[in-house]
C-alpha positions in Angstrom: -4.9 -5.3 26.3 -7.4 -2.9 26.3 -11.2 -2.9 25.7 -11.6 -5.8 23.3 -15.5 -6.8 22.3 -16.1 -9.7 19.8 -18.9 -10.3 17.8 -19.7 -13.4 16.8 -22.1 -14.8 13.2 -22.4 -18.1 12.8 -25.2 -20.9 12.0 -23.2 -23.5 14.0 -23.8 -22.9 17.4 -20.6 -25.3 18.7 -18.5 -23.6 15.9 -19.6 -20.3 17.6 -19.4 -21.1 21.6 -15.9 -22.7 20.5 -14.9 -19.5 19.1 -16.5 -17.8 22.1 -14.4 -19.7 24.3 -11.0 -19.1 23.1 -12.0 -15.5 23.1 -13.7 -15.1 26.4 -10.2 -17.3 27.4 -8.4 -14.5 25.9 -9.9 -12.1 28.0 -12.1 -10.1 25.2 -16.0 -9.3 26.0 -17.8 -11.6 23.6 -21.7 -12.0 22.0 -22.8 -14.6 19.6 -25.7 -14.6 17.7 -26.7 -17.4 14.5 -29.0 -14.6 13.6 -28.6 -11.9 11.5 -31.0 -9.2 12.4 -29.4 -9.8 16.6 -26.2 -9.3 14.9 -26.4 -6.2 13.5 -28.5 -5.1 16.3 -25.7 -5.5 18.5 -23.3 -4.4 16.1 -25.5 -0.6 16.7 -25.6 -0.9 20.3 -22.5 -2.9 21.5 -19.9 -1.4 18.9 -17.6 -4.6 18.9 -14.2 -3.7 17.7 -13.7 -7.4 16.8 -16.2 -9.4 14.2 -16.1 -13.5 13.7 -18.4 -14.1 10.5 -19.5 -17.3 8.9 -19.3 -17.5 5.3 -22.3 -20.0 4.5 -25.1 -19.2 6.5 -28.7 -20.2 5.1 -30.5 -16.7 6.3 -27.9 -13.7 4.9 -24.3 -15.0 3.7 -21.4 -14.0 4.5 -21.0 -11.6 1.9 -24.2 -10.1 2.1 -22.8 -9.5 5.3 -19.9 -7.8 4.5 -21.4 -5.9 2.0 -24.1 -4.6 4.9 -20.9 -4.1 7.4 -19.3 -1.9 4.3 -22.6 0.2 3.9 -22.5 1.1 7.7 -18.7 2.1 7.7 -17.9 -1.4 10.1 -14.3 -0.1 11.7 -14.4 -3.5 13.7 -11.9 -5.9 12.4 -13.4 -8.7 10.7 -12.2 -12.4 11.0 -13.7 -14.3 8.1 -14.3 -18.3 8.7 -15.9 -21.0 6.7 -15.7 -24.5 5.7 -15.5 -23.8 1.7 -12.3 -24.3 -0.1 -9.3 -21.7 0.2 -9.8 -20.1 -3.4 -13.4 -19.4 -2.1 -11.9 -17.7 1.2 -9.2 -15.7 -0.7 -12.0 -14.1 -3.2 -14.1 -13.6 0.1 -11.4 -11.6 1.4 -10.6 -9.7 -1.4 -14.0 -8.7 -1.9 -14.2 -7.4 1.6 -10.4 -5.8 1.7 -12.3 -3.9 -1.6 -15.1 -2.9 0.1 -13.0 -0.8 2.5 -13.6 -3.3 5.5 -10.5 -4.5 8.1 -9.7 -8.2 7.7 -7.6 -9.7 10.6 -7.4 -12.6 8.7 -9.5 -15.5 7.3 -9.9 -18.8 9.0 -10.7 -22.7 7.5 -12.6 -24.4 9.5 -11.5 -26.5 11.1 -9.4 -24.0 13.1 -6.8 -24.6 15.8 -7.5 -22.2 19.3 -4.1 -20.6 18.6 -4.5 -19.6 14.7 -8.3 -17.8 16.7 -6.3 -16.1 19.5 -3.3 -14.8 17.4 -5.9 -12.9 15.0 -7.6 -11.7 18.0 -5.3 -10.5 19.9 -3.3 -8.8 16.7 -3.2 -5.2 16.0 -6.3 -3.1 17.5 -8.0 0.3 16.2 -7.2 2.0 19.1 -3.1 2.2 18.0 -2.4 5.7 17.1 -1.3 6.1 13.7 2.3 7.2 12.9 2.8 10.9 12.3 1.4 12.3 8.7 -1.8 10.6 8.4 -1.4 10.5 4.4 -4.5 8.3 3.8 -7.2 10.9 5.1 -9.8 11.5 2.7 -13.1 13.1 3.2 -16.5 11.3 3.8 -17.8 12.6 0.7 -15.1 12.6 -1.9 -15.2 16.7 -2.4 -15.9 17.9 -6.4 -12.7 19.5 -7.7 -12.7 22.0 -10.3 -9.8 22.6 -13.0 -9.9 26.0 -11.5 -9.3 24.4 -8.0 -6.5 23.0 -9.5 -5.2 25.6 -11.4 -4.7 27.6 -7.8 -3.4 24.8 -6.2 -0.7 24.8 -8.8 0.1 28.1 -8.1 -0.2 28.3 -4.2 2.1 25.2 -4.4 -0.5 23.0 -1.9 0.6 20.1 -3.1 3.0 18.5 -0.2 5.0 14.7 0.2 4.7 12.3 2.4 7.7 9.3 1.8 7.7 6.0 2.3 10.8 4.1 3.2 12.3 1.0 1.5 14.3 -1.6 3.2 16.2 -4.6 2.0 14.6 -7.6 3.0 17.7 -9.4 4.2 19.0 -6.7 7.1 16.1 -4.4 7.7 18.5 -1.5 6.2 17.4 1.5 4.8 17.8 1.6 1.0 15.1 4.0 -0.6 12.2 6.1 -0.1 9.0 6.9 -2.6 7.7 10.3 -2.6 3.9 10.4 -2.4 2.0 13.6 -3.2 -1.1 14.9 -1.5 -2.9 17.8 -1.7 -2.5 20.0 1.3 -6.3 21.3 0.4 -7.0 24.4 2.6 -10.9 23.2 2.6 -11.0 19.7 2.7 -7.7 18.3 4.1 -5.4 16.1 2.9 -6.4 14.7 -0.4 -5.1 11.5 -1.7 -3.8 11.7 -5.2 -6.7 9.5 -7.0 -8.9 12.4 -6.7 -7.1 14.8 -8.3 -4.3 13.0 -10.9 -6.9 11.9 -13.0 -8.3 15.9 -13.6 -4.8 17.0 -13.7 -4.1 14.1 -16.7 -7.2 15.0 -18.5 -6.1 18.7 -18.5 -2.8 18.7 -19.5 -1.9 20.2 -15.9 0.4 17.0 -14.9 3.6 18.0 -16.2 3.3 21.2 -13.9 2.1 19.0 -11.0 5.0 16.8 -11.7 7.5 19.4 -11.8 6.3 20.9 -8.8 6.7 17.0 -7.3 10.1 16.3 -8.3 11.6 19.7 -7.0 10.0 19.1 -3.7 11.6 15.7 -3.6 14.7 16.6 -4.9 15.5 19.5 -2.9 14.7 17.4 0.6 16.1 14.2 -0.5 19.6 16.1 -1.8 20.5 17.1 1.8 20.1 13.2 3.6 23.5 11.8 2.7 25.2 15.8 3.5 25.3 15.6 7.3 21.5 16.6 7.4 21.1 13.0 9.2 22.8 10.0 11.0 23.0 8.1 7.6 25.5 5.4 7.6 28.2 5.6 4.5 26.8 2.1 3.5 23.3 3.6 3.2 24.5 6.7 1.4 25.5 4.4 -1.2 22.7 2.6 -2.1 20.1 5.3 -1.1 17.6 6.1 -3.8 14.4 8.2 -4.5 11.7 6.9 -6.2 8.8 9.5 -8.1 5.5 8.6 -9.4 5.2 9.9 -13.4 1.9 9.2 -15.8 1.4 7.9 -19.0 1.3 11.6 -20.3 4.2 13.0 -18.9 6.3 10.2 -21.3 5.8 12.5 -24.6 7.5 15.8 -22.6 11.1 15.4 -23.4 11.5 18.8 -22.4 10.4 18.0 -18.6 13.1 15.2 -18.4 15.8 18.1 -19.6 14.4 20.1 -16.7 14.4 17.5 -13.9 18.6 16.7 -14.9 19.0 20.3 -14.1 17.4 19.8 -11.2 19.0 16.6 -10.1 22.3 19.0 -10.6 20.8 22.0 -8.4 20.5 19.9 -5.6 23.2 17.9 -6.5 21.6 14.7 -6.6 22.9 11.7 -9.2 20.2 11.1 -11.9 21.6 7.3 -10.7 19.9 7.7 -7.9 16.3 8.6 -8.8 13.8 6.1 -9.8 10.6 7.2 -12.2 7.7 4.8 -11.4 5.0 3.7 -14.1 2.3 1.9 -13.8 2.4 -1.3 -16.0 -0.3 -0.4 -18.4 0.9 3.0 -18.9 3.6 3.4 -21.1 1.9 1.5 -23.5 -0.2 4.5 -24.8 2.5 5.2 -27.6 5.0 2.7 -27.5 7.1 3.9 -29.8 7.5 7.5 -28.8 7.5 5.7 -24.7 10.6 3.6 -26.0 12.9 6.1 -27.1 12.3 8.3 -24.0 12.7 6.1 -21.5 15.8 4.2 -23.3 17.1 7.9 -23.2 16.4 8.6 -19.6 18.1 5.2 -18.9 21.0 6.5 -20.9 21.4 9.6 -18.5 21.3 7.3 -15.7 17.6 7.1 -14.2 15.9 4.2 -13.3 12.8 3.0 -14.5 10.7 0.7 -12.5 6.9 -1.3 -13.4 5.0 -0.9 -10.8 1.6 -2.7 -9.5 3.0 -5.5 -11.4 0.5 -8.4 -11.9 -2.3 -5.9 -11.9 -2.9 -5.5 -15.9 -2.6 -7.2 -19.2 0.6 -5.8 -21.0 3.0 -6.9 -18.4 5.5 -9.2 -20.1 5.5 -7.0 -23.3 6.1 -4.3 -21.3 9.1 -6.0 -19.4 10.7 -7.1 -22.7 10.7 -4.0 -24.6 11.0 -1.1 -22.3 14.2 -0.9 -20.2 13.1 -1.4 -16.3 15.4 -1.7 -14.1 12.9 -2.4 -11.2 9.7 -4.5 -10.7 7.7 -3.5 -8.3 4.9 -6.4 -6.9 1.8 -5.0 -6.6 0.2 -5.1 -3.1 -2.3 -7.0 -3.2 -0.4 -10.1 -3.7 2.0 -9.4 -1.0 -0.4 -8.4 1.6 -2.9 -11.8 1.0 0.7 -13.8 0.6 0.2 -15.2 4.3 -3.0 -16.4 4.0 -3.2 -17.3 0.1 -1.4 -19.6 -1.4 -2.2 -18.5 -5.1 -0.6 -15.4 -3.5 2.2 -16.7 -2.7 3.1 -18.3 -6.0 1.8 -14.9 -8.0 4.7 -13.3 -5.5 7.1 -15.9 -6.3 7.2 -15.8 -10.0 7.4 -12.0 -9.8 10.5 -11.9 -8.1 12.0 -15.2 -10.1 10.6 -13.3 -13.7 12.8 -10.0 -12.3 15.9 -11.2 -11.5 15.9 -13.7 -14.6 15.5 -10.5 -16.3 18.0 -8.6 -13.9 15.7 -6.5 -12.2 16.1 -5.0 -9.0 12.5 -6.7 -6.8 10.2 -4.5 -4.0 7.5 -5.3 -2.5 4.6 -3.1 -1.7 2.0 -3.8 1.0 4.5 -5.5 3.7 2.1 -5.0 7.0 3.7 -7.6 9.0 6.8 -9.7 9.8 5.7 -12.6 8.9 5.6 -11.8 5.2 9.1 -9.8 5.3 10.4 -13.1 6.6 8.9 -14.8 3.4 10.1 -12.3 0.9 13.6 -12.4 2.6 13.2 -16.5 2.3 12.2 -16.3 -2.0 15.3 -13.6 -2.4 12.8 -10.3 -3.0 15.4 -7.6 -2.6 13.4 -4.4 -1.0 10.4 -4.3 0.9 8.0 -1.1 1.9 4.6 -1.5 3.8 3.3 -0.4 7.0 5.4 -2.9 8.7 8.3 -0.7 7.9 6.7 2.8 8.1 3.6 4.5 7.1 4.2 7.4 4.7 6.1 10.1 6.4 6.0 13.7 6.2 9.7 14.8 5.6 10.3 16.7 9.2 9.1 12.9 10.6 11.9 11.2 8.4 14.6 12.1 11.2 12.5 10.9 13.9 11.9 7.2 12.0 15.1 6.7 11.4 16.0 7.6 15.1 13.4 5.0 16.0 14.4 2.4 13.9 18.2 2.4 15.2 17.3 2.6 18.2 
């Protein structure tokens, strides 16, 4: 089981030496403490790798807590429990998932032993991440220049990670998303929110996005050739789906050049999806209507994605011609332990396939949750659970994996 060490917070010393029990039971190291300057004492000598907090606390609450543990760059996963309502919990949780903290889970009081053990004894930090770690990003977000840009743009240091999609019923493959990163010869791997927005603002996004769909392109138009142990089923319904921004929607000329890519590498435009963000075809609708209604009219897909996260979303889903909805993640990943998350998730799905849409769900980390997707007839599923983002030499390997 490995070195486990749990740190317990609470102002109810039975609550506490119960939790301490299970755990101890469960074979983990444990400390508990009702006091807040012990706790993060021991937090600085004892590095737990396991944190039980107490929301309501008279000294320090539980979000001042959390905020503190997010300050100090806590890596310990955090178990959040409290007597307040489950609304309360949920924004509790969300407020620490946003603060860049680990949250096994949150916990009403009061608790059963096995709901306490299960969240213990889940996933640890010590499990070695898949291949491609795609989410590294400096300490200090680094200051990119346009003229950074510019020469990554023409040293082509922009790489792709993808992400498979499975259907919820069998597990199958049935799609991958292309993510792009920035292969930065300085600073790493660099996720795309700190460079997109620069390469938006200076008309540089239709280059990186050209540069992003030939990449794709030419490694996805080999899978279904013999390049891998793809069944003739998967073949079929195997797609590619590519991030595009707002901006990109008034280049008709780029879409002319992607078909002739699509032909290069012999790839059906059927089979490529372009993403968009919910909000952001709505910066000229008219001009963001006739090009997508044409690109639909070639044979791409179109798909909303993050859906549930902004304001135009049923306008957007009744005018524009999606053929895919995408549930944002943070509905699916809190669906478990939220039952407003749950319903959100729901409705999604029920909206999109009144409206014949195609439904996937992002943020999938465990199999619980595929299980409940599979059980409300969500169609395709990508999260964690599945894979982690894979660099495209890795792709074999997961797929190798997974069969066997």
């Amino acid at each position: 089981m490995g070195d486990r060490r749990l740190l317990i917070l609470d102002d109810d010393p039975m609550t506490g030496e119960t939790i301490q029990r299970i755990a101890e039971f469960a074979g983990l190291e444990v400390h508990f403490t009702p006091d807040p300057d012990r706790f993060f004492s021991l937090l600085h000598d004892w590095h737990p790798t396991h944190i039980a907090l107490d929301l309501v606390m008279p000294t320090m609450d539980g979000v001042q807590v959390m905020a503190r543990l997010a300050e100090l760059s806590c890596r310990a996963r955090i178990i959040i429990t409290s007597g307040v309502g489950s609304r309360v919990l949920d924004a509790a949780r969300r407020s620490a998932v946003e603060h860049g903290l680990d949250i096994a889970g949150v916990l009403a009081k009061p608790f059963s032993p096995p709901q306490m053990r299960e969240m213990l004894l889940g996933q640890t930090l010590t499990t070695a991440p898949p291949p491609l770690a795609v989410t590294v990003a400096p300490v200090e977000s680094p200051e990119i220049t346009l003229t950074d840009l510019h020469q990554a743009l023409d040293r082509q240091e922009f790489v792709l990670a993808y992400q498979p999609k499975v259907l919820c019923t069998t597990g199958e493959l049935a799609g991958v998303e292309a993510l792009v990163r920035w292969a930065h010869p300085t600073y790493g791997l660099l996720p795309p929110g700190l460079f997109i927005p620069l390469a938006e603002s200076c008309d540089l996004i239709d280059r990186l996005t050209d540069q992003v769909i030939n990449q794709a392109l030419a490694w996805f138009g080999p899978l279904c050739v013999g390049a891998t142990n793809l069944s003739p089923a998967t073949c079929d319904r195997l797609m590619l789906s590519v991030n595009i921004s707002a901006r990109t929607l008034s280049n008709s000329a780029l879409f002319v050049r992607v078909q002739e890519c699509c032909e290069t590498h012999r790839v059906d435009p059927a089979r490529l999806i372009f993403e968009l963000t919910e909000t952001s075809a709505m910066d000229d609708p008219v001009a963001s209507l006739d090009l997508l209604t044409r690109l639909r009219m070639i044979g791409f897909h179109l798909s909303i994605d993050d859906f549930g996260t902004g304001f135009s979303s049923m306008l957007q889903l009744v005018r524009l011609p999606f053929s895919e909805i995408k549930v944002d993640k943070s509905f699916v990943m809190t669906a478990m332990t939220s039952s407003e998350s749950r319903t959100v998730v729901k409705f999604i799905v029920d909206l999109g396939h009144s409206l014949g849409l195609r439904c996937t769900a992002e943020g999938v980390e465990d199999a619980e949750t595929l299980n409940y997707l599979n059980d409300i007839s969500c169609d395709l599923a990508q999260g964690y659970h599945i894979a982690r983002p894979l660099a495209g030499d890795d792709f074999g390997y997961w797929l190798a994996s997974r069969s066997s």
